[in-house]
N, C-alpha and C positions, 0 to 999 in steps of 0.2 A: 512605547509599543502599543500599537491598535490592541483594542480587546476583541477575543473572538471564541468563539467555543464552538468547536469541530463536530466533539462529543467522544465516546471512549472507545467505542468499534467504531475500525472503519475496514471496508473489506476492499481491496485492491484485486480491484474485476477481470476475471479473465474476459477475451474481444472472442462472442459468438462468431464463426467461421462457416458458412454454408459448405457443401461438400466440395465446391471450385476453392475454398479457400478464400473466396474474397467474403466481404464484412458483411456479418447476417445481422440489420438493425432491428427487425422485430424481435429476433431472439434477444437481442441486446436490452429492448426494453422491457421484455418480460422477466430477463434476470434482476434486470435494476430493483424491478418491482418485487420482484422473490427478496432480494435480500434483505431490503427495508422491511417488509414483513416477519422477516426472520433474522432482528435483530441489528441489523446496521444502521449505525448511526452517519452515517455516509460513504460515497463510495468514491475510490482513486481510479479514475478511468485514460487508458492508455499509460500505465505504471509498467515495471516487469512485464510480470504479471498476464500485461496488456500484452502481450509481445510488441512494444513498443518500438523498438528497432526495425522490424518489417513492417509499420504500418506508415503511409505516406500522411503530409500531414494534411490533404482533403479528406483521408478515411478518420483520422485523429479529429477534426472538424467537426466530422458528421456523427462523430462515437458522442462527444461533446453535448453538441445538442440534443442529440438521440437521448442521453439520461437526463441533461436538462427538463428536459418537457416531460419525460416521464415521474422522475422524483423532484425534479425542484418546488422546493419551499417544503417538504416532508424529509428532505435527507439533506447534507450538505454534497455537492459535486464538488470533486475536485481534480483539475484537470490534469496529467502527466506532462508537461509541458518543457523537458530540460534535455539537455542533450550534451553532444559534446560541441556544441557551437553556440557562442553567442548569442548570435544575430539571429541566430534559427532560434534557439530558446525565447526570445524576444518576440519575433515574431509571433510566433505559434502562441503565446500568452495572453498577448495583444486578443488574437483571436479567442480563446477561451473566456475574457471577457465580455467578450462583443456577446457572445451566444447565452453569456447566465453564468457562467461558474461560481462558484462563492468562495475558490480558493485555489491555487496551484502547486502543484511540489515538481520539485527541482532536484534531479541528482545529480549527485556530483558530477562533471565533467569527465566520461570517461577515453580511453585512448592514449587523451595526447598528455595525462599525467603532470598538470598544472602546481606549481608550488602554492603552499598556504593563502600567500599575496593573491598569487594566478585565481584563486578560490575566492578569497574574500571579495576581488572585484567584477569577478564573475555573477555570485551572487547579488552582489549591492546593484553594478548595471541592469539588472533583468528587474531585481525589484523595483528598481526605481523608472523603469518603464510602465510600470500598473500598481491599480490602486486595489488589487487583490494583495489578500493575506497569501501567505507564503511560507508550506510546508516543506525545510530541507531535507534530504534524502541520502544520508552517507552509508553505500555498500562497495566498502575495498575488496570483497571480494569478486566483484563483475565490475569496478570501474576501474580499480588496480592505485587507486587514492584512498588517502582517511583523512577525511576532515574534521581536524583536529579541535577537542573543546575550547582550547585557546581564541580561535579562528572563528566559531560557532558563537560564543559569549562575543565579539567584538562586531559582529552582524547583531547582534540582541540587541546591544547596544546604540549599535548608528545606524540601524533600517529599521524605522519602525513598522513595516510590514513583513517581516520577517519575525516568524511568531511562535513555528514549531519547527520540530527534524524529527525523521523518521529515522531509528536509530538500528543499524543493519550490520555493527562490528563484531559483535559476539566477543563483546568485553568487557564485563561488568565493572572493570576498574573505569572505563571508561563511560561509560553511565556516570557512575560515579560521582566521576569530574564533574562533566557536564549540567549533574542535578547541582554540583557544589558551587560552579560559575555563571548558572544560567540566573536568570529573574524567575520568580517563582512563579509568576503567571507564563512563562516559556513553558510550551508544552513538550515532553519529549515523550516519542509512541516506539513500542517495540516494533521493529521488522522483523521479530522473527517467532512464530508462534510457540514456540517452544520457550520463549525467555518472556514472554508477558507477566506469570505471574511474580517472577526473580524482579525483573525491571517495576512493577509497579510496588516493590519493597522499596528498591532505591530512590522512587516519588516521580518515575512516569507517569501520563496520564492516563496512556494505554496500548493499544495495538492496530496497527495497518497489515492486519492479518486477509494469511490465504484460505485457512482452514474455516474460516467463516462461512467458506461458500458452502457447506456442508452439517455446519457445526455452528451455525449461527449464534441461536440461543443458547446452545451450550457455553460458550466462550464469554456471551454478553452474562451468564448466572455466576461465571466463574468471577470476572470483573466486580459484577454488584457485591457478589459477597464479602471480595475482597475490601470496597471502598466503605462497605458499612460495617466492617469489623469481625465479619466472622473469615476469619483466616485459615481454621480449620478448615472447613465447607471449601474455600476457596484452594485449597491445599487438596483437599482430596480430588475435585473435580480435574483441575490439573494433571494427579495422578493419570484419573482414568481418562483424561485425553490425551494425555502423551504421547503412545503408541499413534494416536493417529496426526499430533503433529508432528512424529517422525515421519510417518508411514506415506505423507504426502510429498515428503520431499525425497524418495527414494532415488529419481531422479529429477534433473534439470527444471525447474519449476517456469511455464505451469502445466508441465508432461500430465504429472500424475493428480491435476486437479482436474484438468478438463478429463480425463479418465474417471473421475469421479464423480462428475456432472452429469455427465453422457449416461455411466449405471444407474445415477439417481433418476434417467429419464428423465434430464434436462439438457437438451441439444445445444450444445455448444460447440459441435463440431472438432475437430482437428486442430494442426499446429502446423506454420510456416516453417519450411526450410529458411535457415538452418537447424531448425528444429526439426525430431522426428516424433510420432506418435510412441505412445507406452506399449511396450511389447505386450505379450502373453501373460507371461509370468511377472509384468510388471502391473498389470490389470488385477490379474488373480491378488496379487499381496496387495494393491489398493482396496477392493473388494473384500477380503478376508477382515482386515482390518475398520470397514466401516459397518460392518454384518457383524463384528461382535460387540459395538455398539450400539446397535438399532438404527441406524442411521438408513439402510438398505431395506 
């Protein structure tokens, strides 16, 4: 396995959206540059997140390079580049190295609900198309697959650019696993902000967190204290951000981020259909929730 260090935040970027909804790249590199400053250790651009399914892949391209140029060589990029195709996944990676990335993640195959094999050879053909490192991405809940630890250790093993997964089951037996079959230098990152500091008990490295966009440093204080032994400190910080990693996934992610951006007086615009914007009252309890933090 290539060696490679990511780092322990990475924050999976929502895509600025001008009021037409097509791709605001200067807001794009203003945010890149916001969250480096405020704690990320790199960012996953075109993820979820990203609304990654409505974006075509010359706006994916141009996201790409757009954070390239702004954080390369101060953050690590890394590009969204998996889908439920192949040859697309391939492609589009291709490109992300052409433009600077320093790394891609891949999530599962969603839709067409590939057996384990279907998985394994998915991942190994895309990796072995590029000589970027290679963060997997398993959430059965939006792909309607689990990519099972079994499946995961036997990519460890015969791809050596296959290095990390970003881990999105909400299954600590399955962490578990995972920490129990991987290589120790396999990095495995929580997806989901609320199980960061549960997962980095189990010997995650860390998180591909949403709430970063918001919560940067708080998250990255929660992690340090964690790795340098104070667990209390890291325990309580946790506590007190809970509420707001619940509170951002009220609904459909990333509804109630980009709602959170937008009051922070950072324009990030809207959400493609099929997505809708955060209601009323789905603003206010975003709102409520980052005001009794200080965050507002």
């Amino acid at each position: 396995m290539i060696a490679v260090d990511f780092g322990r935040l990475l924050t999976a970027m929502v895509t600025p959206f001008n009021t037409d909804l097509s791709v605001n790249l200067t807001q794009t590199r203003k945010l890149a540059k916001y969250l480096v400053e405020n704690g990320s250790d790199g960012l996953v651009v075109c993820g979820t997140t990203g609304e990654s399914p409505t974006l075509s892949k010359e706006e994916k391209i141009s996201l790409f390079k757009a954070v390239v140029e702004e954080v390369g060589g101060k953050a690590a990029v890394i590009a969204g580049t998996g889908s439920y195709d192949t040859a697309s996944s391939i492609a589009l990676t291709k490109e992300a190295e052409k433009v600077g990335c320093d790394g891609v993640m891949l999530v599962a195959p969603y839709y067409n609900k590939p057996s384990q094999e279907g998985l394994y050879r998915h991942f190994r053909t895309v990796a072995e198309s590029t000589s970027l490192p290679i963060i997997l991405y398993n959430i059965p809940g939006r792909t309607g697959i689990n990519v099972l630890p079994a499946t995961v250790a036997r990519l460890a093993a015969d791809v050596p650019n296959i290095v990390a997964i970003k881990e999105s089951a909400g299954n600590m037996d399955q962490v578990s696993e995972l920490r129990r079959v991987l290589p120790e230098d396999f990095a495995i990152y929580s997806g989901d902000d609320s199980m960061t500091l549960p997962m980095l008990s189990l010997g995650a490295k860390g998180i591909i967190s949403v709430v970063s966009h918001v919560a940067g440093r708080q998250i990255k204080e929660m992690i340090d204290a964690y790795t340098s032994g104070n667990t209390t400190l890291a325990a309580n910080l946790h506590k007190r951000l809970y509420p707001l990693f619940k509170g951002l996934f009220i609904t459909t992610n990333p509804v109630p981020v980009k709602a959170a951006l937008n009051l922070k007086g950072i324009a990030v615009g809207g959400v493609r259909l099929p997505l809708v914007e955060a209601t009323a009252g789905e603003i206010e309890s975003v709102k409520s929730v980052m005001t009794s933090l200080e965050l507002l």
